[in-house]
C-alpha positions as CSV (number, residue, x, y, z in Angstrom):
1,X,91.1,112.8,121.0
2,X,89.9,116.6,120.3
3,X,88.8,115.7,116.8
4,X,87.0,112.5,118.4
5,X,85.3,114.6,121.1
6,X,84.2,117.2,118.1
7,X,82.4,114.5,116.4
8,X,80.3,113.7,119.8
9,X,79.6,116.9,120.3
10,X,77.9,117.3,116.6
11,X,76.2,114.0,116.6
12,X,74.9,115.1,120.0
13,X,73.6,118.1,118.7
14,X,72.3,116.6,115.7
15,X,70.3,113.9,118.5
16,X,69.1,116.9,120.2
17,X,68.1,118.8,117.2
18,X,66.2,115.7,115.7
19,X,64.5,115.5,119.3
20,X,63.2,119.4,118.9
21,X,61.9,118.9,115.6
22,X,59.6,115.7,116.1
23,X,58.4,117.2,118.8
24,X,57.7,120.5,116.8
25,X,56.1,118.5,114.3
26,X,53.3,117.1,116.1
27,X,52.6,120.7,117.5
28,X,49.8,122.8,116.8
29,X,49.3,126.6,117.4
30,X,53.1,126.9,117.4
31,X,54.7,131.1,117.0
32,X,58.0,130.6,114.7
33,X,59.4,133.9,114.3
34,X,62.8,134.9,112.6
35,X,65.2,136.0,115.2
36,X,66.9,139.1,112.9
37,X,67.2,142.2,115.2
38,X,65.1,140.7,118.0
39,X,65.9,140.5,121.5
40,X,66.0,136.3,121.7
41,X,64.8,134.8,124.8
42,X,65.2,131.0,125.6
43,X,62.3,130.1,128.3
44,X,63.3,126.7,129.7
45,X,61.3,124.7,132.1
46,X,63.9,122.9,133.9
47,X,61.8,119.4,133.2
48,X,60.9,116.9,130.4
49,X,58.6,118.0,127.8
50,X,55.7,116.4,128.8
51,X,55.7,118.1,132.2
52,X,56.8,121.4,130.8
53,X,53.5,121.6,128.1
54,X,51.6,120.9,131.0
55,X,51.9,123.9,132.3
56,X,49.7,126.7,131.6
57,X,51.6,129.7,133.1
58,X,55.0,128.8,131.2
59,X,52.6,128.7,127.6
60,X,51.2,131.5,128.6
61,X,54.9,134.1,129.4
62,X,56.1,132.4,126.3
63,X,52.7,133.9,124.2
64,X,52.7,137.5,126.1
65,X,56.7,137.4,125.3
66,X,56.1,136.8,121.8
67,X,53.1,139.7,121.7
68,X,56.1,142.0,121.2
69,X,57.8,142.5,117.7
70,X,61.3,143.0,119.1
71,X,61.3,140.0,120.9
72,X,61.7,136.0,119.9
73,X,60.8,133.7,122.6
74,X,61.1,130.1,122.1
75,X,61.1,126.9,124.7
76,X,63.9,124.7,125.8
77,X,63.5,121.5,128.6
78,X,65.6,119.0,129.8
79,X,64.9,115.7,127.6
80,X,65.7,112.4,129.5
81,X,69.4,111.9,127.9
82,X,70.2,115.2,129.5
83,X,69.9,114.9,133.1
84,X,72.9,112.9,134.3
85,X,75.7,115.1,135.0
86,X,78.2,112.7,133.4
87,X,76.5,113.2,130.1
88,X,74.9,116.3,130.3
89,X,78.2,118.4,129.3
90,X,77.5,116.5,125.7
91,X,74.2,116.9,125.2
92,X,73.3,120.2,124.3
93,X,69.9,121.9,125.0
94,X,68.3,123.2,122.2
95,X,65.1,125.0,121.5
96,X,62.0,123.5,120.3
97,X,60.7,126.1,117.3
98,X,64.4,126.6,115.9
99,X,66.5,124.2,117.6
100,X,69.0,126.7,118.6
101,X,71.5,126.0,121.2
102,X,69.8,128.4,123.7
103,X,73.6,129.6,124.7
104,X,72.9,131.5,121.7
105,X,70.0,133.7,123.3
106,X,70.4,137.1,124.6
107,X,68.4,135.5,128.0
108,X,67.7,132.3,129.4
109,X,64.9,132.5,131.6
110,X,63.8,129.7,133.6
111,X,60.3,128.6,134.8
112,X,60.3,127.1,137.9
113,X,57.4,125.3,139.6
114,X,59.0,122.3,141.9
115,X,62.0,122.8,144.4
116,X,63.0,120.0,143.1
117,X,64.2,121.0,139.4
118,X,66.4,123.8,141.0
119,X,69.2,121.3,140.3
120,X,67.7,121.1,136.6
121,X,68.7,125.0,136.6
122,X,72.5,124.3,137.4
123,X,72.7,121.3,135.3
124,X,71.2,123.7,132.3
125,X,73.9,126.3,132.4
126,X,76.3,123.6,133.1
127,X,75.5,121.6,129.9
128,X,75.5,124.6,127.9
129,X,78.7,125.9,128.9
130,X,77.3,128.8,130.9
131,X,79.2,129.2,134.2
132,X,76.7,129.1,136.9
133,X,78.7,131.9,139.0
134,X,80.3,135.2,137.8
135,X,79.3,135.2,134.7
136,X,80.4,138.0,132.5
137,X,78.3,140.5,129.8
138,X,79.2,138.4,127.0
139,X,77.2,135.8,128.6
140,X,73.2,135.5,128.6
141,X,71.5,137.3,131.1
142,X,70.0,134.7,133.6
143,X,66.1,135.3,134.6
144,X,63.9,133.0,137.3
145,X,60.2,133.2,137.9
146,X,57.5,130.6,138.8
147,X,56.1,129.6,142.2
148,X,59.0,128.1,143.7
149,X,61.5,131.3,142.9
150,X,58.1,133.4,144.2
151,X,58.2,131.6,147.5
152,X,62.1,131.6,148.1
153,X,64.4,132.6,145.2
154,X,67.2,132.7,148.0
155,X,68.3,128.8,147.3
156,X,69.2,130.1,143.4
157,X,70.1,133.2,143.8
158,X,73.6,133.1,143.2
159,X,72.9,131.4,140.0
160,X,70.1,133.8,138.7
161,X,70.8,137.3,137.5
162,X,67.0,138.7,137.8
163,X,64.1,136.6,139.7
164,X,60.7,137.8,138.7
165,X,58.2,137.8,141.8
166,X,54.8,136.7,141.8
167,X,52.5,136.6,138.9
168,X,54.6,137.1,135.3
169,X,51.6,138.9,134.1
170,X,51.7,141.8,136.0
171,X,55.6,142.0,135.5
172,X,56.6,141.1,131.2
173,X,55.5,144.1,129.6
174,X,57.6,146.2,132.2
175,X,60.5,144.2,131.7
176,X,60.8,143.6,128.1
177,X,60.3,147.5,127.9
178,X,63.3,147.9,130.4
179,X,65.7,145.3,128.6
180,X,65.0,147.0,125.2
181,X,65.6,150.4,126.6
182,X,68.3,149.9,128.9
183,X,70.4,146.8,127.9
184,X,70.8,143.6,129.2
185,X,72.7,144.2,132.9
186,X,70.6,147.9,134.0
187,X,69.8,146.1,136.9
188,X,68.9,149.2,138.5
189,X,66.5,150.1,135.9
190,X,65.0,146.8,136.1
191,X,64.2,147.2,140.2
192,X,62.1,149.4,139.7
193,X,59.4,147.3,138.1
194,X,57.3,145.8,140.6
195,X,58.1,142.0,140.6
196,X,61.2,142.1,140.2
197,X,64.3,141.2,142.4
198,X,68.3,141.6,141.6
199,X,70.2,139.2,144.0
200,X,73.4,140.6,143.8
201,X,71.7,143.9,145.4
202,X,70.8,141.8,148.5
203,X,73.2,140.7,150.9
204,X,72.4,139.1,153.7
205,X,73.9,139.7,156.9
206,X,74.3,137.0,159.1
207,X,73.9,136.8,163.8
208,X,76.3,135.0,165.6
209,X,73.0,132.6,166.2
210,X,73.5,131.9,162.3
211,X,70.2,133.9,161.2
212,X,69.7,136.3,159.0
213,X,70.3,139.3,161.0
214,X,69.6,141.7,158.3
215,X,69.5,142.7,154.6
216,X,71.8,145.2,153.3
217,X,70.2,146.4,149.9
218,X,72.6,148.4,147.5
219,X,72.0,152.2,146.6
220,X,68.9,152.6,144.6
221,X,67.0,149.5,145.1
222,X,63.9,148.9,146.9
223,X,64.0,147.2,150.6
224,X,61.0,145.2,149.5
225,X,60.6,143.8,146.8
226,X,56.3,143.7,146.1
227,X,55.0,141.1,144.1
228,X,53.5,141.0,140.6
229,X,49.9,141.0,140.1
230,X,47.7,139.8,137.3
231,X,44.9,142.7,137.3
232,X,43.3,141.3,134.1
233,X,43.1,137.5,134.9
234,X,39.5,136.9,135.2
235,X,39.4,138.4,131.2
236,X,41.9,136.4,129.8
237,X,42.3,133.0,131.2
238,X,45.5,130.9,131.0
239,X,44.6,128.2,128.3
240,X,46.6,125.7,126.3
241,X,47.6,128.1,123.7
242,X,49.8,125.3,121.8
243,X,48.9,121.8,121.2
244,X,50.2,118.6,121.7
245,X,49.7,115.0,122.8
246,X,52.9,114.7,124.2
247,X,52.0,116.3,128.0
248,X,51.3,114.3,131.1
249,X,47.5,115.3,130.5
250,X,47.5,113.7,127.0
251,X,44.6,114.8,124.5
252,X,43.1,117.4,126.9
253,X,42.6,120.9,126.4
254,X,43.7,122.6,129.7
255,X,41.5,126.0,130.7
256,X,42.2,127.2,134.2
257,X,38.9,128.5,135.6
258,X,40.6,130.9,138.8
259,X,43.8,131.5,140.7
260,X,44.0,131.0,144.6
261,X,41.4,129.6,147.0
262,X,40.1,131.4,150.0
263,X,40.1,128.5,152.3
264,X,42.8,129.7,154.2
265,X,44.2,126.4,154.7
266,X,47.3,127.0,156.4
267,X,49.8,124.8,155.1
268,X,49.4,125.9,151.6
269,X,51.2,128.0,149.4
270,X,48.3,129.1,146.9
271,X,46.5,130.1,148.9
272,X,48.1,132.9,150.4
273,X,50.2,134.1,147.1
274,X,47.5,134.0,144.7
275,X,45.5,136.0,146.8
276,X,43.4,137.8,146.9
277,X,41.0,134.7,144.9
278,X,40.2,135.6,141.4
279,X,37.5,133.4,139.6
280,X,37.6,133.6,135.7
281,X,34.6,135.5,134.1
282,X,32.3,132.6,133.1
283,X,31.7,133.7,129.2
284,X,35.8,133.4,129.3
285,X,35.8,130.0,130.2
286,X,32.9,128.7,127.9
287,X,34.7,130.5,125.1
288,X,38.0,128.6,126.0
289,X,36.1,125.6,126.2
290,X,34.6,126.0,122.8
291,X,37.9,126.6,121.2
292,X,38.9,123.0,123.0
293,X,36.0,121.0,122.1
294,X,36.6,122.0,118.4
295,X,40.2,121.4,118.7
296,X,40.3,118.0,121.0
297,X,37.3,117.6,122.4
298,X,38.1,117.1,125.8
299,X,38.9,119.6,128.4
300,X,41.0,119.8,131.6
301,X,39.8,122.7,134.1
302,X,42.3,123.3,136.3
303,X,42.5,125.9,139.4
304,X,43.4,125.6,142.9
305,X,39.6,125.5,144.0
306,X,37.5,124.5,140.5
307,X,34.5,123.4,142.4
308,X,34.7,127.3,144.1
309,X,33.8,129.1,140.6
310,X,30.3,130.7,141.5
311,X,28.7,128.8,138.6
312,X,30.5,125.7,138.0
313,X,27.6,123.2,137.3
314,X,26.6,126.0,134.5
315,X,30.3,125.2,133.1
316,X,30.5,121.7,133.3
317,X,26.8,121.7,131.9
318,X,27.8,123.5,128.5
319,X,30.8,121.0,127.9
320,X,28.4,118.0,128.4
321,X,25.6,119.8,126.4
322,X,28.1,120.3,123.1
323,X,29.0,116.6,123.5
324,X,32.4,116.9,124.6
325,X,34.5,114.9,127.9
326,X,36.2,117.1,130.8
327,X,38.3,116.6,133.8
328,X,38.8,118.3,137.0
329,X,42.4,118.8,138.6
330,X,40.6,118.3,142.2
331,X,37.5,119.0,143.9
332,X,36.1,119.4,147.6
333,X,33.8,117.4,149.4
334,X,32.0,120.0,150.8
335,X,31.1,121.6,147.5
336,X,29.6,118.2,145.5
337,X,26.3,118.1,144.2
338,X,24.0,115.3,142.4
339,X,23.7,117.8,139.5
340,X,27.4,118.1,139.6
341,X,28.6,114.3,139.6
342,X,26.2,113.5,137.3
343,X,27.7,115.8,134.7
344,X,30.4,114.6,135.5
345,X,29.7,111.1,135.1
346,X,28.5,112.1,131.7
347,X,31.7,114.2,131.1
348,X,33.6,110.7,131.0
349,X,35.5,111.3,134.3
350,X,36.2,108.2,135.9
351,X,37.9,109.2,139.1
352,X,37.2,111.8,141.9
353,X,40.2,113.2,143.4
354,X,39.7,114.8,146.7
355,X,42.1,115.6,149.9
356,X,40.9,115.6,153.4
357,X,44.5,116.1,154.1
358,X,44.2,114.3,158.1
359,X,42.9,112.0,159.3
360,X,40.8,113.4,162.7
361,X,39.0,116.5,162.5
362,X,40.6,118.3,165.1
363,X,43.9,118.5,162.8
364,X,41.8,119.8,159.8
365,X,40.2,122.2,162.4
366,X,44.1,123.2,163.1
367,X,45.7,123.1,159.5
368,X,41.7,125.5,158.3
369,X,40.4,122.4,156.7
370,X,37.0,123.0,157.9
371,X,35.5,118.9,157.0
372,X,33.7,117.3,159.3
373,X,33.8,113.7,159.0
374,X,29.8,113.4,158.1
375,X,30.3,115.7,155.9
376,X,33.4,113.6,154.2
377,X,31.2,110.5,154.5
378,X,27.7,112.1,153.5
379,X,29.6,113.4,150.2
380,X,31.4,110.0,149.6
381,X,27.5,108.8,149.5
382,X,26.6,110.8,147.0
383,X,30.0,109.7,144.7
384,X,28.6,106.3,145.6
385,X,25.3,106.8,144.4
386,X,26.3,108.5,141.2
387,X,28.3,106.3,139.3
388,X,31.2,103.6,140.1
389,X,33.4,106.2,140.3
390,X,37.3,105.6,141.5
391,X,38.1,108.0,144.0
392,X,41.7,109.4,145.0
393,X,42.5,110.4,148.6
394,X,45.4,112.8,149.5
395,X,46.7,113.0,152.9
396,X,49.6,114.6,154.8
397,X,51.8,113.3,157.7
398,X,53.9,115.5,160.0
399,X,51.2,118.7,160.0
400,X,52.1,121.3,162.5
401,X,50.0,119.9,165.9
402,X,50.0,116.2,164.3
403,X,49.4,113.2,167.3
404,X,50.1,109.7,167.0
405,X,46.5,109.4,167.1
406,X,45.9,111.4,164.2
407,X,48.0,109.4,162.1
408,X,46.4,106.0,163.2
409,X,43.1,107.6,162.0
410,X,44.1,108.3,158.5
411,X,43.7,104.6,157.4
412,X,40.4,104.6,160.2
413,X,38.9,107.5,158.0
414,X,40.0,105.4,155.0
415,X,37.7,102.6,155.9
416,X,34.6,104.7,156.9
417,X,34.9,106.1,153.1
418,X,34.9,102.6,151.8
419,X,32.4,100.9,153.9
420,X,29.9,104.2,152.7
421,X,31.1,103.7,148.9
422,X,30.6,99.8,149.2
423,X,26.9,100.8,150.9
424,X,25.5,102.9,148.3
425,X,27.1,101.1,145.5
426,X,25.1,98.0,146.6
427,X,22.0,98.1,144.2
428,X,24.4,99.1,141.4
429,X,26.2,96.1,141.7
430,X,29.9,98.2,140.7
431,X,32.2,99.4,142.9
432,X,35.0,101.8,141.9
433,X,38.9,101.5,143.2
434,X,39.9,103.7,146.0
435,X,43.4,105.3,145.8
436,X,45.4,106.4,149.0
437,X,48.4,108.8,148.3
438,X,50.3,110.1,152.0
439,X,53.0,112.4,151.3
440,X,55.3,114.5,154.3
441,X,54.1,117.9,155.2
442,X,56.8,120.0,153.9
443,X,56.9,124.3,155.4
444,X,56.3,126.7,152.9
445,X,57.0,130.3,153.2
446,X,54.1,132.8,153.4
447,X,52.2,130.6,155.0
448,X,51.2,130.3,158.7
449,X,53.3,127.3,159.1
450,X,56.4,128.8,157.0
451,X,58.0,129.3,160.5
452,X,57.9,125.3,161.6
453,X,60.4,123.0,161.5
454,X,59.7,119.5,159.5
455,X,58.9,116.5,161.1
456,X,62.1,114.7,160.7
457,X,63.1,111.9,158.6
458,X,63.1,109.3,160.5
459,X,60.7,109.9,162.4
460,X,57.9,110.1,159.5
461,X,59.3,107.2,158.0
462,X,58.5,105.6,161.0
463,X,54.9,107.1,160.4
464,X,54.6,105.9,156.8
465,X,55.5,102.3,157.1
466,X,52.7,102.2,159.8
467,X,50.2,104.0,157.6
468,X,51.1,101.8,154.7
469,X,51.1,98.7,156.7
470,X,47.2,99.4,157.7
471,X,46.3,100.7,154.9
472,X,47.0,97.9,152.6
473,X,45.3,95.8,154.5
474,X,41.4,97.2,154.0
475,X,40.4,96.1,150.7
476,X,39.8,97.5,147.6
477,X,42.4,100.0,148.6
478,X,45.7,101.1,146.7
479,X,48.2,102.8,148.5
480,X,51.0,104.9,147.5
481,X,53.2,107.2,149.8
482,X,56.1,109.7,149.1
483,X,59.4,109.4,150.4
484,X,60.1,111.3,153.9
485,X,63.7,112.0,152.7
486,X,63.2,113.5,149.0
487,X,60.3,115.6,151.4
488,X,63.5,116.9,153.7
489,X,65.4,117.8,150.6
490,X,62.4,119.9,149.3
491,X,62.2,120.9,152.7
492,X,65.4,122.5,152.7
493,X,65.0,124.0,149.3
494,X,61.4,125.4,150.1
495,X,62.6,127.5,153.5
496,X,66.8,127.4,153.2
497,X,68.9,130.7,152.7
498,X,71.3,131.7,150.2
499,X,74.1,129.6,152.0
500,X,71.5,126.6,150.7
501,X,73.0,127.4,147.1
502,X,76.5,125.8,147.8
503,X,74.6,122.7,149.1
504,X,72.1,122.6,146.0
505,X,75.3,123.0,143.4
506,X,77.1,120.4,145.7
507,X,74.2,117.5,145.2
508,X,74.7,118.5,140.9
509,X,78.5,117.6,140.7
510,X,77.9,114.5,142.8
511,X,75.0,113.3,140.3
512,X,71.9,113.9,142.8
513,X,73.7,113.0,145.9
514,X,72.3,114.9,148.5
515,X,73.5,113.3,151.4
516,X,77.5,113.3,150.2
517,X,76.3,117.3,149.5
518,X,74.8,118.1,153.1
519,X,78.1,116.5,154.6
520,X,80.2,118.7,153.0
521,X,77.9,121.3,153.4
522,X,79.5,124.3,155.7
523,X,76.1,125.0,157.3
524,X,74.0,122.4,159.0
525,X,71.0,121.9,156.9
526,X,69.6,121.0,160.3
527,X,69.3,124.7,160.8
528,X,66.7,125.4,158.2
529,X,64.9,122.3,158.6
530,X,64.4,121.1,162.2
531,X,63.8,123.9,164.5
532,X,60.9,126.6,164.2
533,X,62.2,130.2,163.6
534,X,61.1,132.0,166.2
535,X,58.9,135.1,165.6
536,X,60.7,138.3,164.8
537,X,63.7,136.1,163.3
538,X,64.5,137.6,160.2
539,X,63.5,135.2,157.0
540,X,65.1,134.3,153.9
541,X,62.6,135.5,152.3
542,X,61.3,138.6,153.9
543,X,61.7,141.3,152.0
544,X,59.6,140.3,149.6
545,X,56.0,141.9,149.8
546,X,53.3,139.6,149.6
547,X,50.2,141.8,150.6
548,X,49.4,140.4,153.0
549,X,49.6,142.6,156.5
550,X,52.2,142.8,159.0
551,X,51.5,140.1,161.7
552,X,48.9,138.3,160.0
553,X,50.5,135.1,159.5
554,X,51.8,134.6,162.8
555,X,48.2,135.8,164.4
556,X,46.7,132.8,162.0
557,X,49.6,130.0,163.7
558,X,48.3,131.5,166.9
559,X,44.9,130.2,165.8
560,X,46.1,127.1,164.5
561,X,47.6,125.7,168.0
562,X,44.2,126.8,169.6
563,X,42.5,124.9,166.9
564,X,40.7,128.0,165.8
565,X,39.3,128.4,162.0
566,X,39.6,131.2,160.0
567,X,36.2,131.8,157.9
568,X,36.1,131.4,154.0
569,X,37.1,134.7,152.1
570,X,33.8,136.4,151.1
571,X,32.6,136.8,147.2
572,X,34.3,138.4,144.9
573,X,32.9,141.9,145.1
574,X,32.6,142.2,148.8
575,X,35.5,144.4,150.8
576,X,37.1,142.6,153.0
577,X,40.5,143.7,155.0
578,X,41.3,140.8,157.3
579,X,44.9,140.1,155.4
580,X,45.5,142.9,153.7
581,X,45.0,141.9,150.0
582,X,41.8,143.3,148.3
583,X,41.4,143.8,144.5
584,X,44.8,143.1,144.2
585,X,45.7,146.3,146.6
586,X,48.4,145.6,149.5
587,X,46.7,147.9,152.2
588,X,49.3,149.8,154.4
589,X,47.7,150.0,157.7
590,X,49.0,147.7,160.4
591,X,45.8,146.9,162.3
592,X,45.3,143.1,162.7
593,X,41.3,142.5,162.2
């Protein structure tokens, strides 16, 4: 039996390592270095492949990790014959440049983007034999970053040994400096750097109410723990540093023209983290963009707000002008021009993706969407008019302030786009497909609405089928909606506390099962997810510094139930101290303006 179980784990490594190495071989742009007296760092997304190389921030730690001699960093994800628990504990995860069981790395650090690959975290130290609790020194030291440990690392934190906070930029060099000096478990030393947090320093303290009460910090850590910040972005933007057809966007080149958006739209997450906004200097872009054309010859700008940049037509101009295709992640209504589409339409892009998020203009008013329906219709006009493009719609259900009515007028606002696409397409004779994607509103702290409860399972399931129902009956319409119970789960990742962890390490041993996991759970998950945290209650994430100023978010909810809109951020270049973040500087004054 032992000798039998031998043999499966080698030709399972062997699988694995095969795995690595085709995909290493249709690379370009690829750092191999030897790992002799380096400090070795396995960076895993907790995702396929495809997903992980789509994403610019993981390409880009793994480049400013390799910039330093003593270290080797090399990637790691979780192929598809990894992720059932039954099997994973045979398949080892090996890295793509050496293919090297990452439990032989000094660190394993983790980039996470979705709450939902948490459980990907726990079924990585799992298969590789790392226990996921009290660990000792002779195992790898255990690092999270990305957006979703920025927002909340609370739900992992008894998993992690070191979460990095905010943008990795503003928080490697620091780090890699402290783990060459200082050894792998100075977690003092290491708390010092701005950006980075040390759970086992935190414990949280818990009411009779079941709230967090308070935080009791060990000696000679920081009470707050301030964010990292990438001073030097608009310079150097994140681009697609290694090459490969094997990613979700294909043959594209990805550039990502700015961080943040200053729309203030209240249920979203990047727009209050990223902030202040930060456009990428223009010659930047076009010099990424020339490296892609020569390279692939078709580019994917990405950003949070690409039709924001202050001279986007001049940037979609020069890719059409050199010949080559491009793509846009998303773009807003309100910011369309003839001269833009129709570079576009030259550009090869087929589809316009847009989200007007609600269906009646007084939710937009209340979520900051600032879109009047002319203006949605009067820009769906011009699509019309400038080729047969397709057009994907986004919309969310169960927004803070949402009516019955509201929903009812998703698929009415729905039909108003089609009946002005089918108008102006008339003399063209072509009409382009119309996509409809409705997804639950799920809280997300440091936003104004990180404080509300979701809108409950059933009762936006209720809301989908309806949606669905009506929608599929205008024509020419495709419609596809999420699932109101995989949105409560991320719920309750997105805003839970550390007593979320036992829950999220329950659902892994029971293969995904999160209803067996929040049965056996000894906390309600009810708690985090269906009533609002009342102001002043102590979050799970509040000692972490955002910049932004004391009161500010709840002073923008305030606005939001009177249906008030918070203007646009100004410029770059022009002072403004309405939040609290300018130039990258948290001000300390506790004025609200």
């Amino acid at each position: 039996m032992r000798a039998s179980s031998g043999a499966s784990k080698s030709s399972t490594l062997k699988q694995a390592r095969q795995i690595a190495r085709a995909r290493l071989e249709r690379e370009r742009g690829t750092v191999v270095k030897d790992h002799a007296g380096r400090l070795k760092i396995a960076l895993v997304y907790p995702n396929s492949y495809e997903i992980g190389m789509s994403n610019l921030g993981f390409l880009k730690v793994q480049a400013l990790l390799n910039i330093h001699d003593d270290v080797v960093c090399e990637r790691a994800f979780v192929e598809p014959a990894g992720r059932n628990r039954n099997k994973a504990n045979n398949y080892p995860i090996v890295t793509i440049e050496s293919q090297t069981p990452i439990d032989e790395f000094d660190v394993i650090a983790f980039s996470i983007t979705f709450e939902a690959d948490l459980i990907n975290v726990l079924r990585v130290l799992d298969t590789t034999h790392i226990p996921l609790r009290d660990r000792g020194k002779n195992d790898p030291l255990i690092i999270a970053g990305g957006i979703s440990v920025t927002l909340n690392p609370e739900p992992v934190a008894p998993f992690i040994d070191v979460a990095v906070i905010g943008e990795a930029e503003g928080v490697i060099d620091k780090l890699v400096e402290a783990l060459l000096r200082d050894g792998l478990r100075n977690y003092k030393s290491f708390a010092q750097i701005p950006g980075v947090y040390i759970p086992s320093a935190y414990a949280p303290v818990y009411g009779d109410d079941g709230a967090i009460a308070r935080y009791e910090t060990a000696d000679g850590f920081p009470p707050r723990v301030e964010r990292g910040w990438n001073r030097d972005f608009a310079q150097h933007p994140n681009e697609s540093v290694i090459q490969t057809d094997d990613t979700v966007f294909g043959g594209m080149y990805l550039v990502e023209v700015g961080k943040g958006c200053g729309k203030h739209c209240r249920f979203c997450a990047a727009g209050y983290v990223y902030r202040p906004t930060r456009h990428t200097n223009t010659d930047a872009i076009l010099s990424a963009i020339e490296r892609g054309l020569k390279l692939k010859g078709r580019i994917g700008l990405l950003g949070s707000a690409v039709g924001d940049h202050p001279e986007i037509e001049k940037i979609f101009g020069y890719i059409v002008e050199r010949g080559g295709d491009f793509s846009v992640s998303s773009l807003r209504l309100d910011k369309l021009t003839d001269t833009l589409l129709a570079n576009l339409a030259k550009g090869g892009l087929h589809t316009v993706t847009v989200a007007p998020e609600a269906g009646s203009e007084s939710l937009r008013m209340k979520v900051n969407k600032v879109l009047p329906e002319e203006t949605i219709l009067n820009a769906v006009r011009m699509i019309g008019r400038a080729g047969p493009f397709n057009l994907k719609l986004y919309f969310l259900i169960g927004l803070p302030g949402e009516t019955d009515e509201d929903v009812t007028m998703i698929p009415a606002l729905v039909e108003k786009i089609r009946l002005a696409i089918v108008d102006t397409s008339r003399e063209r004779g072509t009409l382009g497909s119309i996509t409809v994607g409705v997804d639950a509103f799920v809280p997300k702290p440091a936003t104004p609405f990180e404080r509300e409860p979701f809108g409950g399972v059933k009762i936006l399931e209720k809301k989908l089928r309806a949606v669905t129902r009506t929608l599929r009956a205008i024509p020419n319409v495709t419609v596809h909606t999420g699932s109101a119970r995989t949105s409560y789960v991320h719920a309750l990742l997105s805003v839970g506390d550390r007593r979320v962890a036992d829950i999220l390490q329950t659902a892994y041993e029971t293969d995904g099962d999160w209803r067996a996991a929040m049965r056996k759970s000894a906390v309600d998950p009810a708690f985090f997810t269906d009533r609002r945290k009342p102001d002043g209650e102590t979050l799970p994430w509040s000692f972490i510094d955002h910049g932004l100023r004391e009161g500010y978010l709840e002073k923008e909810m305030g606005k939001s139930l009177a249906g008030k809109v918070t203007p646009e951020c100004p410029p770059p270049g022009e002072e403004c101290r309405r939040c609290g973040s300018f130039d990258g500087v948290c001000f300390t004054e506790k004025k609200i303006v």
